[in-house]
Gaussian input, Z-matrix of N, CA and C with variables (Angstrom, degrees):
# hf/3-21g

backbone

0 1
 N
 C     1     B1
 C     2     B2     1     A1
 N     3     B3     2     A2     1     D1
 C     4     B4     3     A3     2     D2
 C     5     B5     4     A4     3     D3
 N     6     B6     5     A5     4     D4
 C     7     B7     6     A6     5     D5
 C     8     B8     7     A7     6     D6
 N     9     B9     8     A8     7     D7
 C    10    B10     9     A9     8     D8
 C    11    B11    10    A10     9     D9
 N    12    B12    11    A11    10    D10
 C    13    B13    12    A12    11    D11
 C    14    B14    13    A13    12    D12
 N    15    B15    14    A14    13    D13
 C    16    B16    15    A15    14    D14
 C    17    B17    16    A16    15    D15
 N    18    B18    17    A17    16    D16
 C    19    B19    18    A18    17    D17
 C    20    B20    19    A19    18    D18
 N    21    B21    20    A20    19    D19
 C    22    B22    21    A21    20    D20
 C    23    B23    22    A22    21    D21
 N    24    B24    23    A23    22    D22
 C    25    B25    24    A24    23    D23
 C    26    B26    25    A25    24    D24
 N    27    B27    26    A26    25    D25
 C    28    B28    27    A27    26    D26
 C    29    B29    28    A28    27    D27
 N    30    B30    29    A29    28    D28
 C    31    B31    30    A30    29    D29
 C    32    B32    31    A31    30    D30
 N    33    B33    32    A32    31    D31
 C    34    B34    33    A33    32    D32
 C    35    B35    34    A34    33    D33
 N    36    B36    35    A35    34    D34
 C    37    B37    36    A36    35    D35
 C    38    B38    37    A37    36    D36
 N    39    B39    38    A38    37    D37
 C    40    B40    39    A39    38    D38
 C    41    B41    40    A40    39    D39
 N    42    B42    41    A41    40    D40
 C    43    B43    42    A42    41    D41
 C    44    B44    43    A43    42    D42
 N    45    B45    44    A44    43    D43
 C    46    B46    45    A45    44    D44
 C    47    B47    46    A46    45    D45
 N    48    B48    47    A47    46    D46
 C    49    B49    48    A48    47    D47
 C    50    B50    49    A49    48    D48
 N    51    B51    50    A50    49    D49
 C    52    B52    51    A51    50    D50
 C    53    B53    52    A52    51    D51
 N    54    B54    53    A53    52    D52
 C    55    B55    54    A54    53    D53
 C    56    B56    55    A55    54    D54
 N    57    B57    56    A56    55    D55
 C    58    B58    57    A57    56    D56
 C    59    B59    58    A58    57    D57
 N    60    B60    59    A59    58    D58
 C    61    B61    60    A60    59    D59
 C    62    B62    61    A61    60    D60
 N    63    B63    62    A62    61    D61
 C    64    B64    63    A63    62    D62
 C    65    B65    64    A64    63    D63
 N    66    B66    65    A65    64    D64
 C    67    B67    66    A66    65    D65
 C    68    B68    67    A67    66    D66
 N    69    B69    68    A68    67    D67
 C    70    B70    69    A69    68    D68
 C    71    B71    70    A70    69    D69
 N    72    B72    71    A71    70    D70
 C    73    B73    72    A72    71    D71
 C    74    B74    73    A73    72    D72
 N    75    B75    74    A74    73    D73
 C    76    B76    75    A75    74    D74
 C    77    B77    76    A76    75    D75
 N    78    B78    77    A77    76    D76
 C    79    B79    78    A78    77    D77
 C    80    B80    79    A79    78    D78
 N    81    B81    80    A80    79    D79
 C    82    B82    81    A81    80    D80
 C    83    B83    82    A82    81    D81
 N    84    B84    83    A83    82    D82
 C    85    B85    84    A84    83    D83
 C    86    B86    85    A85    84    D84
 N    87    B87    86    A86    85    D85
 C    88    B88    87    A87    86    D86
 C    89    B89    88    A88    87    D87
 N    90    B90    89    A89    88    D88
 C    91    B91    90    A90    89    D89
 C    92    B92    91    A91    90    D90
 N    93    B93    92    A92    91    D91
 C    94    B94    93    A93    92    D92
 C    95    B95    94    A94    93    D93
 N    96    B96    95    A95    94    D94
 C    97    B97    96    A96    95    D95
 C    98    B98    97    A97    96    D96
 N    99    B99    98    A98    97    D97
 C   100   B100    99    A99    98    D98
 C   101   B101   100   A100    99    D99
 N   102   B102   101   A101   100   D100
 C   103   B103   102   A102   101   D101
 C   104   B104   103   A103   102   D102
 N   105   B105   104   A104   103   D103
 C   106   B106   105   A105   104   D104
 C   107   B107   106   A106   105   D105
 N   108   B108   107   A107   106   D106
 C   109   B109   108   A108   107   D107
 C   110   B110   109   A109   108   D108
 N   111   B111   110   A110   109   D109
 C   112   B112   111   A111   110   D110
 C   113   B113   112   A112   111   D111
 N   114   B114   113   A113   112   D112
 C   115   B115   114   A114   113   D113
 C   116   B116   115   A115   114   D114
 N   117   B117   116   A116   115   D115
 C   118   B118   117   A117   116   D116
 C   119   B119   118   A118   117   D117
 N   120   B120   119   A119   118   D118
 C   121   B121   120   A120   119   D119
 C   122   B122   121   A121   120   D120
 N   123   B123   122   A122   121   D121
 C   124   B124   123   A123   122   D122
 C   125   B125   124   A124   123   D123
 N   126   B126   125   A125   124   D124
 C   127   B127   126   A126   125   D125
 C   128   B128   127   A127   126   D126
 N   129   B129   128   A128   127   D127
 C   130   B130   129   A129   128   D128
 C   131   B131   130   A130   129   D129
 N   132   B132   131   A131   130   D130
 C   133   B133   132   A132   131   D131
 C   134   B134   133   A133   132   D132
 N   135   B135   134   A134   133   D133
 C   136   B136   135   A135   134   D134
 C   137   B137   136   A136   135   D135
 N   138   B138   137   A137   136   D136
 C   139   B139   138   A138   137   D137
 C   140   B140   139   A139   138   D138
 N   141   B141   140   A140   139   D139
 C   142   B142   141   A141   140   D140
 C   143   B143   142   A142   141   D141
 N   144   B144   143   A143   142   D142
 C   145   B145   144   A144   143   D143
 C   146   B146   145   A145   144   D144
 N   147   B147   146   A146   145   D145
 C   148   B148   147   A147   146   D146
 C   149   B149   148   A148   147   D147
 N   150   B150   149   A149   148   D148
 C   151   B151   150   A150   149   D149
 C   152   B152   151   A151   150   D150
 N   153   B153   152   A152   151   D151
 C   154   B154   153   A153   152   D152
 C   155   B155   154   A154   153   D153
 N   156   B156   155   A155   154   D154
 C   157   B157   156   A156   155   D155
 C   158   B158   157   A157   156   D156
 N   159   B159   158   A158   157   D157
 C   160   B160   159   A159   158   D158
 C   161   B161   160   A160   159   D159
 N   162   B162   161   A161   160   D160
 C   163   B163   162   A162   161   D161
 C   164   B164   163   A163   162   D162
 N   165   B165   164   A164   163   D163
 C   166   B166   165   A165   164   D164
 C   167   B167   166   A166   165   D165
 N   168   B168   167   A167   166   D166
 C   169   B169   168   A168   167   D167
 C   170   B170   169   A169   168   D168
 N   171   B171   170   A170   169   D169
 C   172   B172   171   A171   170   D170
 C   173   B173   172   A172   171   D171
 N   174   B174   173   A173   172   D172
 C   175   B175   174   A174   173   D173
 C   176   B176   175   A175   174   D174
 N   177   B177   176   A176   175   D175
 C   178   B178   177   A177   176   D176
 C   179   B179   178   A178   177   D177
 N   180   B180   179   A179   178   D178
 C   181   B181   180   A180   179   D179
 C   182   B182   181   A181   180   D180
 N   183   B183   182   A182   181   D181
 C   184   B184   183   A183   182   D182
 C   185   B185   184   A184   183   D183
 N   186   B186   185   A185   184   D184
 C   187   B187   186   A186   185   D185
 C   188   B188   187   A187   186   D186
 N   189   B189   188   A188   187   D187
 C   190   B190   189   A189   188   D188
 C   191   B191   190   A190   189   D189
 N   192   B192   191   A191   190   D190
 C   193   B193   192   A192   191   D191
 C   194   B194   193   A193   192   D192
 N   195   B195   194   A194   193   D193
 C   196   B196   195   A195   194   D194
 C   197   B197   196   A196   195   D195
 N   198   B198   197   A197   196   D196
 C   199   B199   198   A198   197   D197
 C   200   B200   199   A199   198   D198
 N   201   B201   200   A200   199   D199
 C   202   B202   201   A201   200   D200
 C   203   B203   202   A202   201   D201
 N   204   B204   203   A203   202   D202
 C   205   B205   204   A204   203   D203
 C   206   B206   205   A205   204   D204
 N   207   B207   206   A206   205   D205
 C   208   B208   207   A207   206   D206
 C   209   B209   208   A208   207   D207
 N   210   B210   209   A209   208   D208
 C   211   B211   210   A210   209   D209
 C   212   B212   211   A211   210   D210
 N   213   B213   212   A212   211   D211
 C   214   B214   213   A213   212   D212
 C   215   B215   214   A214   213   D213
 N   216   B216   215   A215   214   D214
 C   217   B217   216   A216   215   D215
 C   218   B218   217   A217   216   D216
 N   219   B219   218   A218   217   D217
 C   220   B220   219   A219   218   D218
 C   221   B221   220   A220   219   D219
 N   222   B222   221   A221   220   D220
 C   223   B223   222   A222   221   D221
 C   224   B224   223   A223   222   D222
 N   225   B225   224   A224   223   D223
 C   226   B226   225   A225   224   D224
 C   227   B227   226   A226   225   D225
 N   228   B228   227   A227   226   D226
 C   229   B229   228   A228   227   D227
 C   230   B230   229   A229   228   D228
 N   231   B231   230   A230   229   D229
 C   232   B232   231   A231   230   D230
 C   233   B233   232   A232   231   D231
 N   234   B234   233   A233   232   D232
 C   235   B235   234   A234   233   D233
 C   236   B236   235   A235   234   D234
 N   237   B237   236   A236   235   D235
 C   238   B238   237   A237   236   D236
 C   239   B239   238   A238   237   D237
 N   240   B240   239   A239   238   D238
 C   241   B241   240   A240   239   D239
 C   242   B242   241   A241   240   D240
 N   243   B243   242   A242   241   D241
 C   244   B244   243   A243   242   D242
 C   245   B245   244   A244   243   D243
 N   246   B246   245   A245   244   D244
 C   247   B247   246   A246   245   D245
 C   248   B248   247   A247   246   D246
 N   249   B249   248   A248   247   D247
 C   250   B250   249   A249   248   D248
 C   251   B251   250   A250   249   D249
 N   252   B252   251   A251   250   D250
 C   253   B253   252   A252   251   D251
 C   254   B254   253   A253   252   D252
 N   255   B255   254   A254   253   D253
 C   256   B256   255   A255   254   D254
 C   257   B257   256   A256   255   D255
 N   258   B258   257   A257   256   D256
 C   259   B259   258   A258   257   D257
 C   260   B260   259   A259   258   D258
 N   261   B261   260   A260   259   D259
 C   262   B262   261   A261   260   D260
 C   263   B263   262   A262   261   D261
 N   264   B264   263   A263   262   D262
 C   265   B265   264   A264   263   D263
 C   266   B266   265   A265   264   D264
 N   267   B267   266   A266   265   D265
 C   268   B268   267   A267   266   D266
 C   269   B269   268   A268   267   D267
 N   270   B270   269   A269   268   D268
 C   271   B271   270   A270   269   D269
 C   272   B272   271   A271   270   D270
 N   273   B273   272   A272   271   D271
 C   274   B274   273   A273   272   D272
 C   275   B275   274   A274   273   D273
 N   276   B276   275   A275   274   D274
 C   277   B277   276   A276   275   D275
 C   278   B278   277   A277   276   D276
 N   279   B279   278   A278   277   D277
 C   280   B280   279   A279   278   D278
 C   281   B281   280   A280   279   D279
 N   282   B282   281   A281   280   D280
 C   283   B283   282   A282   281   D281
 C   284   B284   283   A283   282   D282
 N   285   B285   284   A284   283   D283
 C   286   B286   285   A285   284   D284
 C   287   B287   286   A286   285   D285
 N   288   B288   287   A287   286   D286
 C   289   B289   288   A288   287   D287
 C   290   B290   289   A289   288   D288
 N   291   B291   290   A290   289   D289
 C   292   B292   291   A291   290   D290
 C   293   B293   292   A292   291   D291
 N   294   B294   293   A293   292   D292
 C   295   B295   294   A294   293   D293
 C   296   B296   295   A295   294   D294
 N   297   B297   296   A296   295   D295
 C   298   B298   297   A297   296   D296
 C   299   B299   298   A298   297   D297
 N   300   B300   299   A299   298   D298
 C   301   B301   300   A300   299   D299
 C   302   B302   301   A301   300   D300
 N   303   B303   302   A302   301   D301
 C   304   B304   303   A303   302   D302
 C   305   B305   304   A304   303   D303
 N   306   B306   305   A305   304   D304
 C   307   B307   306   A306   305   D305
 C   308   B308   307   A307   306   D306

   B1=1.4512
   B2=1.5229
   B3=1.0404
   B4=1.7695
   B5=1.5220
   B6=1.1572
   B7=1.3457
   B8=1.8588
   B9=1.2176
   B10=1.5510
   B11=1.1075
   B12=1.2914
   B13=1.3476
   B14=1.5275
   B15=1.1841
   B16=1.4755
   B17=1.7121
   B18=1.1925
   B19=2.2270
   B20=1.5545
   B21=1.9855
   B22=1.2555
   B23=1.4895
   B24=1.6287
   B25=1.3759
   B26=1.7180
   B27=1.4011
   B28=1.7599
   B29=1.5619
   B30=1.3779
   B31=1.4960
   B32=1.1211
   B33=1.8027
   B34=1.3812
   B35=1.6534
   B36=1.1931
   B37=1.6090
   B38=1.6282
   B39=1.3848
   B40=1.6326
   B41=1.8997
   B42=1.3803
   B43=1.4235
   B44=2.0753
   B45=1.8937
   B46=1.2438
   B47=1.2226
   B48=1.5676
   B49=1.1035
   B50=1.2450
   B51=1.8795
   B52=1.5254
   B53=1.6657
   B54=0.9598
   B55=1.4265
   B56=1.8736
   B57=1.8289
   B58=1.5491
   B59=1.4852
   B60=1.2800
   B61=1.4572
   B62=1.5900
   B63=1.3823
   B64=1.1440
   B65=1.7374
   B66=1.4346
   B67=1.4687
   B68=1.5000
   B69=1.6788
   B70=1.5131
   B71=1.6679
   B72=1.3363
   B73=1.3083
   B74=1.3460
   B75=1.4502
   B76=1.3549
   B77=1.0677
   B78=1.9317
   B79=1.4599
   B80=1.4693
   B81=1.5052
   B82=1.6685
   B83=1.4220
   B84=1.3733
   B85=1.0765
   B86=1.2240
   B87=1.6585
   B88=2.0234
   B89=1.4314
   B90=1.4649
   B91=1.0793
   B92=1.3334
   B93=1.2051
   B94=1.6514
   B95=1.2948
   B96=1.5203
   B97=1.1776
   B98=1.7529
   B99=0.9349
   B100=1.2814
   B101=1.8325
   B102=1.1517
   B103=1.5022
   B104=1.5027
   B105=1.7527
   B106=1.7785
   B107=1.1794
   B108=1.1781
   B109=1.7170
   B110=1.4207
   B111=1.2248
   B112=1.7645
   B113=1.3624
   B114=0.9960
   B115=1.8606
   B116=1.7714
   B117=1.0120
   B118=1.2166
   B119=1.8314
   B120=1.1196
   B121=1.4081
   B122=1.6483
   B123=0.7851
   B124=1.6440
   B125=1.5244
   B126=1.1181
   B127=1.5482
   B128=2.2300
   B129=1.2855
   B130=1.3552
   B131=1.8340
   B132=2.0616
   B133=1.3860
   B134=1.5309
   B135=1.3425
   B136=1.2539
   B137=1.6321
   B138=1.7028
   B139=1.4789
   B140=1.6184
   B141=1.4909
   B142=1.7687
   B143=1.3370
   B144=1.7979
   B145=1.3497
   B146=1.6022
   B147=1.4425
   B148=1.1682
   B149=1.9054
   B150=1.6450
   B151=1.3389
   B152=1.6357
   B153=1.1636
   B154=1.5988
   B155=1.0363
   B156=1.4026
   B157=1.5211
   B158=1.6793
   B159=0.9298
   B160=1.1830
   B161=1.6516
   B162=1.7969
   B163=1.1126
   B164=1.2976
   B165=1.6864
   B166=1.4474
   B167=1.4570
   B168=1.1784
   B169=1.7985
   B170=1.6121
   B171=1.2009
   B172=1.2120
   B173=1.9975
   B174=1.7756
   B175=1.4841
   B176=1.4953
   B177=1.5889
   B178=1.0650
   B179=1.8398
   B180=1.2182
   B181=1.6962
   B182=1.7971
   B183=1.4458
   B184=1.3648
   B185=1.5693
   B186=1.2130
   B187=1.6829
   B188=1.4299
   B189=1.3848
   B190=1.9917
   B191=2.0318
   B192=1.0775
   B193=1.4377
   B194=1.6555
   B195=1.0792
   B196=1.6805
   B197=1.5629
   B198=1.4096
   B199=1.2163
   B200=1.6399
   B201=1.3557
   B202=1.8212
   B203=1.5414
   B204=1.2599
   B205=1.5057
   B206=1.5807
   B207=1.2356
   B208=1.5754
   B209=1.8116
   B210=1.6656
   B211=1.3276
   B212=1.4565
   B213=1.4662
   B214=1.7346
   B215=1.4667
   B216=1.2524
   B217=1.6269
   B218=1.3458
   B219=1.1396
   B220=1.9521
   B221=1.5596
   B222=0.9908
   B223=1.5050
   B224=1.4343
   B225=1.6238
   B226=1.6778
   B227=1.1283
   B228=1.5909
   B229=1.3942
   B230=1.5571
   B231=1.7210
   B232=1.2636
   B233=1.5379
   B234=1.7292
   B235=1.0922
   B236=2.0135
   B237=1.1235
   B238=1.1247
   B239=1.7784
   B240=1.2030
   B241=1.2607
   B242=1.7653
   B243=1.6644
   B244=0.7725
   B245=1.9191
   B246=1.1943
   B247=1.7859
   B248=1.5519
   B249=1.0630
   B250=2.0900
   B251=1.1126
   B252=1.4157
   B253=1.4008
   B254=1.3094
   B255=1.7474
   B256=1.5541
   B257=0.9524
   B258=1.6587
   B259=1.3409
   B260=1.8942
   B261=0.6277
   B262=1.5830
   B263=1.5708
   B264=1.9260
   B265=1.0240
   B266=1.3505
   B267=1.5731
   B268=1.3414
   B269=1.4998
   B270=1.3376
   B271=1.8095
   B272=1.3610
   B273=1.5996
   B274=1.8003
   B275=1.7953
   B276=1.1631
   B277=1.2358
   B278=1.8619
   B279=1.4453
   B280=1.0815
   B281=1.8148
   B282=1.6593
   B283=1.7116
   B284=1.4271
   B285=1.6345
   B286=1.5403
   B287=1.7346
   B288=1.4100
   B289=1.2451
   B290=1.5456
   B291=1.2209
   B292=1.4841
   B293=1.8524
   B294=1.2389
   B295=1.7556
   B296=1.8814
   B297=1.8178
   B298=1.7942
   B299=2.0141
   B300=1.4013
   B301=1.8321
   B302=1.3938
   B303=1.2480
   B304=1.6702
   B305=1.5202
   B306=1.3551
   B307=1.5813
   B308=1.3611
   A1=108.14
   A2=119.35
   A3=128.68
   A4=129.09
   A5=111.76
   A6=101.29
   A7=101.06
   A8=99.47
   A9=137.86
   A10=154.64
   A11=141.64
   A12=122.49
   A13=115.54
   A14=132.16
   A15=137.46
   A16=115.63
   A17=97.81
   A18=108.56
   A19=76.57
   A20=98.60
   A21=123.36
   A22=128.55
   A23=115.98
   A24=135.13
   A25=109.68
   A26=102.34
   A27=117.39
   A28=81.63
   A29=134.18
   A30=117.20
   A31=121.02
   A32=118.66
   A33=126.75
   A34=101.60
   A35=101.44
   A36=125.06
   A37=85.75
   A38=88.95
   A39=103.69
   A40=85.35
   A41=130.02
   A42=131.14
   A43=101.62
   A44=88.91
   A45=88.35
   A46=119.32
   A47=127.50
   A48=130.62
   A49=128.68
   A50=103.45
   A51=132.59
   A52=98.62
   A53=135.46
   A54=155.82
   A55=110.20
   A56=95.83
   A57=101.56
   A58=108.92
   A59=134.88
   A60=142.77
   A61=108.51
   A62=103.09
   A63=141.61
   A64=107.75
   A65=118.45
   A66=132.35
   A67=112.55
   A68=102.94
   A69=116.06
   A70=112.41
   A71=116.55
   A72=135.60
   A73=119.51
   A74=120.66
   A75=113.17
   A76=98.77
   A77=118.45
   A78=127.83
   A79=104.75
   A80=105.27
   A81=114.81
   A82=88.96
   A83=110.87
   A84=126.72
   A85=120.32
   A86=91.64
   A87=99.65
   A88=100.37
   A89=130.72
   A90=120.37
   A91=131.44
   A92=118.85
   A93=120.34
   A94=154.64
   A95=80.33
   A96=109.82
   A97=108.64
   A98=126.02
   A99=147.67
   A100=112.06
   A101=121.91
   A102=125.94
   A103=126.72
   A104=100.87
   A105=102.73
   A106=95.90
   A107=141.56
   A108=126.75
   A109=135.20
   A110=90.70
   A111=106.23
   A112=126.80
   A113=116.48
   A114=115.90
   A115=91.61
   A116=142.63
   A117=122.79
   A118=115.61
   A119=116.73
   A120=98.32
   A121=119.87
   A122=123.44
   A123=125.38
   A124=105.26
   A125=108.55
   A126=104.80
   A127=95.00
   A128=108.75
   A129=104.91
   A130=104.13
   A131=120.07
   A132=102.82
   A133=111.52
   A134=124.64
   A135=96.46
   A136=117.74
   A137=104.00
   A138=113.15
   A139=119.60
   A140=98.70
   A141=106.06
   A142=104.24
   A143=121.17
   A144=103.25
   A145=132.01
   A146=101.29
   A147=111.06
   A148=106.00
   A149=110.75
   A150=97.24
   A151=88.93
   A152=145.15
   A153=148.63
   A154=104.88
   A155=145.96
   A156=155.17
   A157=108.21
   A158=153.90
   A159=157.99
   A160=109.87
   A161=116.60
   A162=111.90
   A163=110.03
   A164=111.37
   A165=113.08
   A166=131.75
   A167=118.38
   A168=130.56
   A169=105.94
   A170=117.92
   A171=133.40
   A172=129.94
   A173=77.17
   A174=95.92
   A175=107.12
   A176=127.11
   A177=153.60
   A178=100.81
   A179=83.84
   A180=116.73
   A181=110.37
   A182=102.74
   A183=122.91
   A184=117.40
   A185=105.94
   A186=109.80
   A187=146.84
   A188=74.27
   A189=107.04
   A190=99.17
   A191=118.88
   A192=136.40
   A193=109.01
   A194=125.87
   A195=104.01
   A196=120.17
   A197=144.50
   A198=127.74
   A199=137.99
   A200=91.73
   A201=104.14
   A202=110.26
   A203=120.04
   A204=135.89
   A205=89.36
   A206=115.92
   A207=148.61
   A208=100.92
   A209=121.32
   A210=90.97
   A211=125.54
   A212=112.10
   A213=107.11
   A214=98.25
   A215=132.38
   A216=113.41
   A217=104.25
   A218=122.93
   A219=133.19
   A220=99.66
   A221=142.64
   A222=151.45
   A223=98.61
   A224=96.02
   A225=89.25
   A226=122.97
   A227=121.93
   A228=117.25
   A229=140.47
   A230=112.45
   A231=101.59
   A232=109.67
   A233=114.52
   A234=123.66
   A235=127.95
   A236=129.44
   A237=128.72
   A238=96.26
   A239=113.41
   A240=132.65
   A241=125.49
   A242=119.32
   A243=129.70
   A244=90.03
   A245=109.17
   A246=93.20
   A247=86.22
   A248=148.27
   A249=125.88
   A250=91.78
   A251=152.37
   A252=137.61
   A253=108.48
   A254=111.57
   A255=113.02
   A256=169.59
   A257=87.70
   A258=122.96
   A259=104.34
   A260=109.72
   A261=113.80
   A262=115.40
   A263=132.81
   A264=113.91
   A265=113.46
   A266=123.96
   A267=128.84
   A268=99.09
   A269=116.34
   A270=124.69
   A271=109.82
   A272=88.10
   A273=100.41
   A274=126.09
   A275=107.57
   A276=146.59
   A277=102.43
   A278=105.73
   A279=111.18
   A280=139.50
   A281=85.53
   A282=99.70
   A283=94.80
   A284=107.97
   A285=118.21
   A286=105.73
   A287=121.42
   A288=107.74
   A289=96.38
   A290=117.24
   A291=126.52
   A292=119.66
   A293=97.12
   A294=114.26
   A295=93.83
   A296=78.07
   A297=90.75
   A298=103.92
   A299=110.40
   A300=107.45
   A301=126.30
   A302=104.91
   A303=95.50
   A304=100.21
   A305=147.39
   A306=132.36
   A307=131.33
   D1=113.65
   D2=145.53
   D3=-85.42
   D4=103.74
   D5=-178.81
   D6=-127.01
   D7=137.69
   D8=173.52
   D9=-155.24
   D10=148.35
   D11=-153.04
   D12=-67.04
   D13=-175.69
   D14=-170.08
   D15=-84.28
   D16=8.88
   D17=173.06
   D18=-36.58
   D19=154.63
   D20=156.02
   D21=-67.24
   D22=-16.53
   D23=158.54
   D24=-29.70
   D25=-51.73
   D26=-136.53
   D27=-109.99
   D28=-26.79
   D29=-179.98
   D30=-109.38
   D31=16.58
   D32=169.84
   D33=-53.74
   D34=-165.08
   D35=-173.11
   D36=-95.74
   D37=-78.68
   D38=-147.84
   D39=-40.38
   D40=-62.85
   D41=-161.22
   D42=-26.71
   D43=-63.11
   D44=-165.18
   D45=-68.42
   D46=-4.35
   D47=171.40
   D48=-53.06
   D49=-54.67
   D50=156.92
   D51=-33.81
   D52=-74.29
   D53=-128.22
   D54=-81.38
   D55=-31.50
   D56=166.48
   D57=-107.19
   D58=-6.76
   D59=156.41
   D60=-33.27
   D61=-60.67
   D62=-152.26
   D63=-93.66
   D64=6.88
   D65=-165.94
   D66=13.56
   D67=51.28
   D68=155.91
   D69=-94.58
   D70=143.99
   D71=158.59
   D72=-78.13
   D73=139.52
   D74=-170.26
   D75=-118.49
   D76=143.40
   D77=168.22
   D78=-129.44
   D79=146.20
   D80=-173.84
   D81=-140.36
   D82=137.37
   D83=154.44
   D84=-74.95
   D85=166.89
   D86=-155.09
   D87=-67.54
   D88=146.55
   D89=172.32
   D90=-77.95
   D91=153.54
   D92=-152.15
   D93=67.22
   D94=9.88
   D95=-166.33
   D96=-119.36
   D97=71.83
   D98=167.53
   D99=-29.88
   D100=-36.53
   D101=175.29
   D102=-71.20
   D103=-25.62
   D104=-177.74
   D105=-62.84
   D106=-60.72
   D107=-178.90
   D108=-33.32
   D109=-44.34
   D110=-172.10
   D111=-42.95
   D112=-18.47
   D113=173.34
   D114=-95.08
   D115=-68.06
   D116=-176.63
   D117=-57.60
   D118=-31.62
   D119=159.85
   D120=-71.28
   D121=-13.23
   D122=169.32
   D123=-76.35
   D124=-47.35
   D125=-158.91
   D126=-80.38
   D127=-20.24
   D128=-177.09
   D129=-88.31
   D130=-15.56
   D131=157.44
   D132=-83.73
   D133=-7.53
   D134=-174.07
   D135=-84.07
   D136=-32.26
   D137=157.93
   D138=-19.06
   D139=-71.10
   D140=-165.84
   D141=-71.47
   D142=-25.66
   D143=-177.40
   D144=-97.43
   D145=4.16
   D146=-166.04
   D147=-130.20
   D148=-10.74
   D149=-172.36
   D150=-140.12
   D151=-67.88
   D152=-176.15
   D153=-24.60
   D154=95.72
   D155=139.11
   D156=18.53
   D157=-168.16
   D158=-176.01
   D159=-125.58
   D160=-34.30
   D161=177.12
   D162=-116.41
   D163=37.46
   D164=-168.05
   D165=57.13
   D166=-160.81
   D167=-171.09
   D168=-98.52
   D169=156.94
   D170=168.78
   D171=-80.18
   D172=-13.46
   D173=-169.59
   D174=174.86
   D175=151.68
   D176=132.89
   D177=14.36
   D178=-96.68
   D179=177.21
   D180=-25.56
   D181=-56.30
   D182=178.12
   D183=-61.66
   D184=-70.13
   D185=149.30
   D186=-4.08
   D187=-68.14
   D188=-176.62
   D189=-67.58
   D190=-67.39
   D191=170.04
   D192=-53.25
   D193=-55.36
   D194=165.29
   D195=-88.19
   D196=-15.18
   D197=130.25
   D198=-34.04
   D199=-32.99
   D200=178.41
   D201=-80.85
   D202=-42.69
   D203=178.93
   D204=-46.88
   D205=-87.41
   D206=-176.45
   D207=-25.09
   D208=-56.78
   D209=165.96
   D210=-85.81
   D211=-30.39
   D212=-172.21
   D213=-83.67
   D214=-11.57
   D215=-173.20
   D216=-108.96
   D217=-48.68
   D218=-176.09
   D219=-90.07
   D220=-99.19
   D221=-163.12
   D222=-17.93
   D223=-78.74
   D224=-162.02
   D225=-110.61
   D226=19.92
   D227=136.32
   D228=-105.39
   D229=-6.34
   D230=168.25
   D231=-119.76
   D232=-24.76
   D233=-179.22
   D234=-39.61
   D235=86.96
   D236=-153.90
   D237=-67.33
   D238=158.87
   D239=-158.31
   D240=-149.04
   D241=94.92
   D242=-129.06
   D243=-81.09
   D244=-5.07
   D245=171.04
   D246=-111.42
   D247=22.64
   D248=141.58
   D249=-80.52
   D250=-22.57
   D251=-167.38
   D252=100.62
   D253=29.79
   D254=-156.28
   D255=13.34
   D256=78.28
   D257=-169.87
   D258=-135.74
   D259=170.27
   D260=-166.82
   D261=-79.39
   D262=159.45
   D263=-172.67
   D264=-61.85
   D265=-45.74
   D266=-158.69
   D267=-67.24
   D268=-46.93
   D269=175.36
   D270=-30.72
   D271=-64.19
   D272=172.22
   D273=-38.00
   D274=-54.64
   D275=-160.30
   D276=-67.77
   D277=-63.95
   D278=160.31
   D279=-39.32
   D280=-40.89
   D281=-170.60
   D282=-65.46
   D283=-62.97
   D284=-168.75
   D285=-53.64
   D286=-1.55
   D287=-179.59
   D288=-90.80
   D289=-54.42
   D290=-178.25
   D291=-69.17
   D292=1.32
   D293=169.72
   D294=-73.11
   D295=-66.66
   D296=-150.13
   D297=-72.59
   D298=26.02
   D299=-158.96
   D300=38.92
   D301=38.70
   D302=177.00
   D303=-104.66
   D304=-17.61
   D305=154.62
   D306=-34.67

C-alpha cells in the first residue's frame, strides 16, 4: 500500500506505473482535504525523531528489521498515545474490546 495525497507526482502515469510494477496499491487522499494524511504524517515524524539512528542504517536488511520492531513492537504496543488518553494502540484496542463485550 502507498498512500498519499493527490500531488501530480503520485498521479502521473509513469508514477503509477512504478507503483503496479512493483504490486503496490495506491491510496490518495481526498482532495483538499489536508487532514486524511495527518496520522501517517505524525506517525512518519515520530519515526525519524524518536527511533531512526542519526547516521541512518547500514543496509536494507538492517532497516527493514528495526523499522518493523519500532511499529509492531514500540509504536503500537507500548508507545503511549496522546488521543488513547495515553495509553498505547493495542492498550486502547483491547479496552474498547472489553468496553463493547467482544473479548
Amino acid at each position: 500500500m502507498f498512500h498519499s495525497d493527490q500531488g501530480s507526482q503520485y498521479a502521473s502515469r509513469k508514477f503509477r506505473q512504478r507503483l503496479w510494477r512493483c504490486r503496490m496499491t495506491q491510496s490518495m487522499s481526498r482532495r483538499g482535504n489536508c487532514w486524511d494524511n495527518a496520522p501517517m504524517e505524525r506517525l512518519f515524524r515520530s519515526l525519524k525523531s524518536e527511533w531512526i539512528p542519526a547516521l541512518g542504517y547500514r543496509g536494507l536488511l538492517q532497516a527493514e528489521k528495526d523499522v518493523g520492531g519500532y511499529l509492531m513492537g514500540y509504536y503500537n504496543r507500548q508507545r503511549p498515545h496522546s488521543f488513547n488518553g495515553g495509553i498505547s494502540p493495542v492498550a486502547a484496542e483491547e479496552k474498547l474490546k472489553i468496553l463493547s463485550g467482544i473479548s
